[in-house]
Each structure stands twice: as structure tokens, then as C-alpha cells.
C-alpha positions in Angstrom: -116.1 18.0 -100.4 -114.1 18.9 -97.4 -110.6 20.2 -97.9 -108.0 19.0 -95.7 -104.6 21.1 -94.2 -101.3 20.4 -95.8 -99.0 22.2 -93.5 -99.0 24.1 -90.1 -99.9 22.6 -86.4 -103.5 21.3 -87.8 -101.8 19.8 -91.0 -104.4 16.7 -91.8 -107.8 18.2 -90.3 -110.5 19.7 -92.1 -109.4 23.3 -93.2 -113.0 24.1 -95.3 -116.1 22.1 -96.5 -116.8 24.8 -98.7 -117.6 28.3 -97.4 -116.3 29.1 -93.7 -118.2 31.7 -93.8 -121.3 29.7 -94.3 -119.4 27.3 -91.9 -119.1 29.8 -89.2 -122.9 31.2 -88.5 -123.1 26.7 -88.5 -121.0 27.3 -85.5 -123.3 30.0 -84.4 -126.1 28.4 -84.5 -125.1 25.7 -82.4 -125.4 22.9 -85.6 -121.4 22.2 -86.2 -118.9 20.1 -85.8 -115.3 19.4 -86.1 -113.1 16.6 -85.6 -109.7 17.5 -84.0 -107.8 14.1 -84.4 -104.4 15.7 -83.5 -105.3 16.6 -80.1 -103.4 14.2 -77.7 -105.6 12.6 -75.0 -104.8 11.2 -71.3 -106.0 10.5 -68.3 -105.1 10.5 -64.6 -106.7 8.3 -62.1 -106.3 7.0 -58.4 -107.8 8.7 -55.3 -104.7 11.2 -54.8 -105.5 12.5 -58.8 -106.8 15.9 -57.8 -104.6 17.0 -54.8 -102.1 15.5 -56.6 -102.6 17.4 -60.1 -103.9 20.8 -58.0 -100.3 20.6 -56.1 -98.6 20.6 -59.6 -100.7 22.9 -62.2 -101.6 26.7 -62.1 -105.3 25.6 -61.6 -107.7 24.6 -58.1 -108.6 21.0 -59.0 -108.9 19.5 -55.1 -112.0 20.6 -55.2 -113.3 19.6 -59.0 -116.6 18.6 -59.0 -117.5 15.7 -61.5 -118.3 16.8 -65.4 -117.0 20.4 -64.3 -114.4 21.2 -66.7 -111.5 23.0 -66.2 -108.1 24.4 -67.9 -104.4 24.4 -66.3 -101.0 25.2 -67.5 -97.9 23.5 -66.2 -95.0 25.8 -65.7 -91.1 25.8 -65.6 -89.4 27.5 -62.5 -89.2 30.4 -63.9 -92.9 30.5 -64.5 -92.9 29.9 -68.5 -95.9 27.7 -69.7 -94.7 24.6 -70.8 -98.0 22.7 -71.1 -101.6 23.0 -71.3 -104.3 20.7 -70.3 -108.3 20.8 -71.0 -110.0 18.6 -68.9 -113.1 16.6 -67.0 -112.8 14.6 -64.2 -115.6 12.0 -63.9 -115.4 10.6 -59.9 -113.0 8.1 -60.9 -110.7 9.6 -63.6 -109.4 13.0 -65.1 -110.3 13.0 -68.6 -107.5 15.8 -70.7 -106.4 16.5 -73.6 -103.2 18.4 -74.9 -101.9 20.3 -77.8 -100.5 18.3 -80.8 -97.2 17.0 -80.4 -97.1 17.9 -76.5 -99.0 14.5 -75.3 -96.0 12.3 -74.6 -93.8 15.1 -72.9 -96.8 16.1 -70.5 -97.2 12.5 -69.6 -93.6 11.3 -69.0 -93.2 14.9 -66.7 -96.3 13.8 -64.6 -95.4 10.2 -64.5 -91.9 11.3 -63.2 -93.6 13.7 -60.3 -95.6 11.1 -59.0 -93.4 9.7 -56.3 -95.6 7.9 -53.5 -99.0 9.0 -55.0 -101.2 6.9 -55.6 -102.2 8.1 -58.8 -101.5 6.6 -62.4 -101.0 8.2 -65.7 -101.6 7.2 -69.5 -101.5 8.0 -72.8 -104.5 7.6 -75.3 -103.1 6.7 -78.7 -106.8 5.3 -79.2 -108.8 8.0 -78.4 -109.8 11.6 -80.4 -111.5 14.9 -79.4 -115.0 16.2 -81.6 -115.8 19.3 -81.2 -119.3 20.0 -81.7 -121.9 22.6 -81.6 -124.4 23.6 -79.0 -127.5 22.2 -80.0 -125.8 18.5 -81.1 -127.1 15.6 -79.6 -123.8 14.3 -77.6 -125.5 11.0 -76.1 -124.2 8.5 -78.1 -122.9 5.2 -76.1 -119.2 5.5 -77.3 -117.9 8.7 -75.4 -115.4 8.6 -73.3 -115.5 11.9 -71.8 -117.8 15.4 -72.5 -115.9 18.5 -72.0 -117.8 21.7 -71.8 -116.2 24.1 -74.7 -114.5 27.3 -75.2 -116.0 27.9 -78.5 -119.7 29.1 -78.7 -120.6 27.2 -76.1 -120.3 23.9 -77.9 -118.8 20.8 -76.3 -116.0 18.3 -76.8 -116.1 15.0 -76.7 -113.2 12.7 -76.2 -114.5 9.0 -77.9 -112.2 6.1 -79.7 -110.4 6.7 -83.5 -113.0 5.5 -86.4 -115.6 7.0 -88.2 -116.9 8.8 -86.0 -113.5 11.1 -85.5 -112.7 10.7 -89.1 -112.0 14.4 -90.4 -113.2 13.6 -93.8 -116.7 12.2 -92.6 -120.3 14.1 -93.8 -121.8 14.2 -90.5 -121.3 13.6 -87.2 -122.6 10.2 -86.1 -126.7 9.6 -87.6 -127.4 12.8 -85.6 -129.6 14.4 -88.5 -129.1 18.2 -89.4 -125.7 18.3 -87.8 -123.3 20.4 -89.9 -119.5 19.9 -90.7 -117.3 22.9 -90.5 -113.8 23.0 -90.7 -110.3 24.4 -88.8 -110.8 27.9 -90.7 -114.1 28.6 -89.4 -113.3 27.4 -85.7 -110.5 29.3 -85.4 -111.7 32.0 -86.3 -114.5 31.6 -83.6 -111.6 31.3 -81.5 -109.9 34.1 -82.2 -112.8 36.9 -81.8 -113.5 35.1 -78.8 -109.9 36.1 -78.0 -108.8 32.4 -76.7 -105.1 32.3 -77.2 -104.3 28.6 -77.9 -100.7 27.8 -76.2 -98.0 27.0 -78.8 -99.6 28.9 -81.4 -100.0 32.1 -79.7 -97.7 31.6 -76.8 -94.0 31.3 -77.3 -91.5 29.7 -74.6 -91.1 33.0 -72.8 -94.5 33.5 -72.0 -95.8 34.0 -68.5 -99.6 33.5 -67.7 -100.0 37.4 -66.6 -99.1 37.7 -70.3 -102.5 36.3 -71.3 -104.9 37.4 -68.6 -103.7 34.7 -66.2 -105.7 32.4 -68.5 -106.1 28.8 -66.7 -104.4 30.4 -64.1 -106.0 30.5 -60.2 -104.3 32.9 -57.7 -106.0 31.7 -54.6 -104.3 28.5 -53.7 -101.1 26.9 -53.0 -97.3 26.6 -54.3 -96.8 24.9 -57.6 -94.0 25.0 -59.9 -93.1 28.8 -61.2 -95.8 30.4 -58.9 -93.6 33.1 -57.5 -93.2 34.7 -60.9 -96.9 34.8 -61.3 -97.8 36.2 -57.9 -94.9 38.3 -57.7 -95.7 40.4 -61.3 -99.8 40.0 -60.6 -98.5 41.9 -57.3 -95.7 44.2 -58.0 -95.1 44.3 -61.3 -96.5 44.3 -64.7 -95.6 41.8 -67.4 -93.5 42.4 -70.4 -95.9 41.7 -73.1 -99.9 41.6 -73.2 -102.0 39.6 -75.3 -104.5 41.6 -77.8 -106.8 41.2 -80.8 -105.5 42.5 -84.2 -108.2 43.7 -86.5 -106.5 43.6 -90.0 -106.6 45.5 -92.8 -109.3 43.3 -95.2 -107.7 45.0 -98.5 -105.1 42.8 -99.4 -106.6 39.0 -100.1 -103.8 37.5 -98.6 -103.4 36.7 -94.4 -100.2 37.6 -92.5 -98.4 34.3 -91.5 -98.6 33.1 -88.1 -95.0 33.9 -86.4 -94.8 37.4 -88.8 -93.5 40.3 -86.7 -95.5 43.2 -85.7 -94.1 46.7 -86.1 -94.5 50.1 -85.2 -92.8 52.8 -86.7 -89.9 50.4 -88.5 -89.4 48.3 -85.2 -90.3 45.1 -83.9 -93.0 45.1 -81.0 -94.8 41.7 -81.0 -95.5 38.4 -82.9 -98.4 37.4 -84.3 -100.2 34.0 -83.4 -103.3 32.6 -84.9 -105.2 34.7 -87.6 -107.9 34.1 -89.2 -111.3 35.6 -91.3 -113.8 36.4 -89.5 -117.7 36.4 -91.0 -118.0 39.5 -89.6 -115.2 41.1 -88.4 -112.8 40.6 -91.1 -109.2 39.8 -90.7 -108.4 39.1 -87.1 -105.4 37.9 -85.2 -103.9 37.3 -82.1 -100.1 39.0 -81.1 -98.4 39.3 -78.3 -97.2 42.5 -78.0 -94.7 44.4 -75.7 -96.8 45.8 -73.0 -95.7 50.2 -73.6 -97.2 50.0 -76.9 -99.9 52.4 -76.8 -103.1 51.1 -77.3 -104.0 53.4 -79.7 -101.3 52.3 -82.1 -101.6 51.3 -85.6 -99.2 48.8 -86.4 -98.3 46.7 -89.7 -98.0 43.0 -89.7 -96.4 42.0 -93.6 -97.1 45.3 -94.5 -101.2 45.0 -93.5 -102.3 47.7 -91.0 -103.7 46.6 -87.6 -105.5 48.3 -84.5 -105.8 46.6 -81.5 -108.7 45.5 -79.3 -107.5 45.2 -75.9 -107.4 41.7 -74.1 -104.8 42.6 -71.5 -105.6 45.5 -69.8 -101.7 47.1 -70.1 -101.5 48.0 -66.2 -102.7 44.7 -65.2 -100.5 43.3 -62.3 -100.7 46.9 -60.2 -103.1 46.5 -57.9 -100.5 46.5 -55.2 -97.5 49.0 -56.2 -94.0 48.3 -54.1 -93.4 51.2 -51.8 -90.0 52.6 -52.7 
């Protein structure tokens, strides 16, 4: 009987159907899926769409070839991420969808930059994202869009609100075999694959050197807080780095997301998404100050944690200033 979320960003979806472990290897083996009703879907279309979106986002999408699928971050001037889009374009229109919550204030911000292009931009109240494994049949009639996934290789499809995006439902479509899984087991997919998922392991300070330029292309034009990123990928390094906690599996309970990570009685990070892994145990993602050592054991609510490096600490020195 699946168990739904009561609290946190994925309150409402699917936490467990009964063993995320079980759930997990599901994922695996390419036979899952997951319906992520809270993601927000949109869509941009008119011929200027791509030159018009690659001028504005931290991605190259003049160039995006149809059913290629792509990530990009929208910054502030000072180059913090404010928004994050996964998304297809399909010839005619660019298929995205957003974090929960962030859907209307993405839209209203491109709506407002689009001056004389000729480009239009909407909200999808109607329409979910699946998630679903690799080895799912994904050519049912009612998609909208097919996104290629982050997780295991599966894919996401954006198709209308019903039963088939229903959280609660006991298999995906008629597809026969097809196993339900839930946000516990996903996630913590997502974290060994060490995808940090903005808003949850991001905070409003956070640059995209921060997270290995995730989403982030350095070879084309100006868009909104690009001189932060070129200037620290160039000269500098950033202040924090994203890594992979591996927890101590003792103690039952999970840190919270948001708990504080410390070495040696002081605050050097925050912790993000965490998660139990099938195999690896208790793992989490934190965004830590970039001089702590790699070799550091730190404690997040008291559990001990070693690091598996995602951000390589003296990233953004392959050109040092000449003093």
C-alpha cells in the first residue's frame, strides 16, 4: 500500500510502497516508476524560443536539436541561481519543467524579458511529470513530452493530471511488470549519483562553480550573472563545493535536511538531501566551505561523515591572476 509524504518539499507524493530497498534495485533494473505531481510544467514556443531562452539561461540552447534534453539555471546579477529548468524542445515548442513552488515565478520573469520576441510563454496547471525506469514502455498516445532522465537512465514524461499521474496508482498505465517505487528510493538514486536538486541542496547564495557548473555552459555568450561564473571558473575559486556525505549507519535515525555540518565544534556547511542508500548506507549531499580538508570527518546531528569528493576543491584555477 503506498505511503504518502506528510511534510517537506515532496509532501503528497509517494514516500514508500513498502521496502525502498526492494524499491531501489526496481530502479536499477530499469522496471520503476514514480509520479512527481508537484513538479510545475511550462512551455515556450514561437520561432525566436531558443536564441531567445540561450540569450537568457546559463545553458547553449540555439542550437538544441529536437528530443535532446537539456538543463539550465537562470541567475540573478550577482550570479546566484534562482531557477532551474529541465527540458525538451520538440521543433515547435520547449517542453520544461521546474521545482515545486517555483513554476509561476519562472514564468512571470520570462514573460517579463520577452520584449519584441516573438516567443510566448505558459503555465501548465494541467499537466504532471512520471518518472519512469529504463526498460518501460513510454509510447502511450497521451504524452506530451519525453525527457531523457538524470536518474539511472530512466525517462520523464510530461502527460495531463489523471490516473495515469496519480501517486497512489498500482502501476503505471496497462504496461505489465512495471514497478512502483517511491520518493525515498529515487532520491536516494539521486543522491549517490551525486545530482544536487536546486532548492533542496542549493541555498540563495549559491553560485554554479559551487556545484560543478552543473547546467552551466562556459562556451557561449552573455546572460544574466555570467561574469561571476567566468570570473571565479577563471581566477578564482568558489567559496563552497558540493560533496557526498557517507553517514554513519549506527544510529536509525537520518540527519534533517538544513542540519549544520561541523568540524571540530564549528559550522562548515549545510546539509541538503539525504537519504538510505541499498548499498551505500546513509548518504547526503552538503555544501561545504571549500578549505575543509577533504580528508575531514565531520558530524552532522552528532552522526560522523566522510566525504566523497564531487567538487574538486581547486576547481576554478586553471588560469591563476598574475600578481
Amino acid at each position: 500500500m503506498p505511503v504518502l509524504l506528510t511534510d517537506g518539499p515532496d509532501a503528497g507524493l509517494v514516500s514508500h510502497v513498502g521496502n525502498p530497498n526492494v524499491e531501489q534495485r526496481h530502479i536499477e533494473d530499469g522496471a520503476g516508476w514514480l509520479a512527481l505531481t508537484n513538479r510545475e510544467v511550462f512551455s515556450v514556443s514561437g520561432p525566436d524560443r531558443l536564441t531567445w531562452l540561450h540569450s537568457l539561461t546559463t545553458q547553449h540552447l540555439e542550437n538544441l536539436q529536437p528530443a535532446e534534453t537539456t538543463t539550465a539555471l537562470i541567475l540573478d546579477p550577482q550570479g546566484h541561481i534562482e531557477h532551474v529548468m529541465h527540458a525538451v524542445d520538440d521543433g515547435t515548442t520547449f517542453w520544461a519543467w521546474t521545482e515545486p513552488g517555483r513554476g509561476d515565478d519562472l514564468v512571470a520573469w520570462l514573460d517579463s524579458m520577452r520584449f519584441m520576441m516573438r516567443v510566448q510563454v505558459r503555465r501548465h496547471a494541467d499537466l504532471a511529470v512520471v518518472w519512469t525506469g529504463a526498460d518501460v514502455a513510454t509510447d502511450q498516445g497521451d504524452v506530451v513530452a519525453r525527457l531523457t532522465s538524470q536518474i539511472a537512465g530512466g525517462t520523464e514524461l510530461i502527460v495531463p493530471m489523471g490516473e495515469r499521474a496519480d501517486p497512489r496508482a498500482a502501476q503505471f498505465g496497462n504496461h505489465v511488470g512495471t514497478e512502483p517505487v517511491g520518493v525515498l528510493a529515487w532520491d536516494a538514486m539521486r543522491i549517490a549519483s551525486g545530482i544536487p536538486r536546486i532548492g533542496l541542496d542549493t541555498d540563495a547564495r549559491t553560485i554554479p562553480n559551487e556545484i560543478g557548473l552543473y547546467a552551466t555552459h562556459l562556451d557561449k555568450g552573455c546572460y544574466r550573472g555570467q561574469e561571476t561564473v567566468a570570473r571565479v571558473h577563471n581566477l578564482g575559486r568558489p567559496p563552497r563545493r558540493l560533496t557526498m556525505l557517507m553517514l554513519d549507519g549506527s544510529d536509525a535515525e537520518l540527519p534533517d535536511p538544513g542540519a549544520s555540518v561541523i568540524l571540530e565544534g564549528r559550522k562548515v556547511g549545510q546539509l541538503g538531501g539525504v537519504a538510505l542508500h541499498h548499498e551505500l548506507g546513509p548518504v547526503g549531499l552538503a555544501l561545504l566551505k571549500r578549505n575543509v580538508s577533504v580528508d575531514s570527518v565531520l558530524t552532522v546531528d552528532g552522526v560522523a561523515a566522510s566525504q566523497t569528493i564531487l567538487v574538486d576543491p581547486e576547481v576554478g584555477l586553471h588560469v591563476r591572476p598574475q600578481l
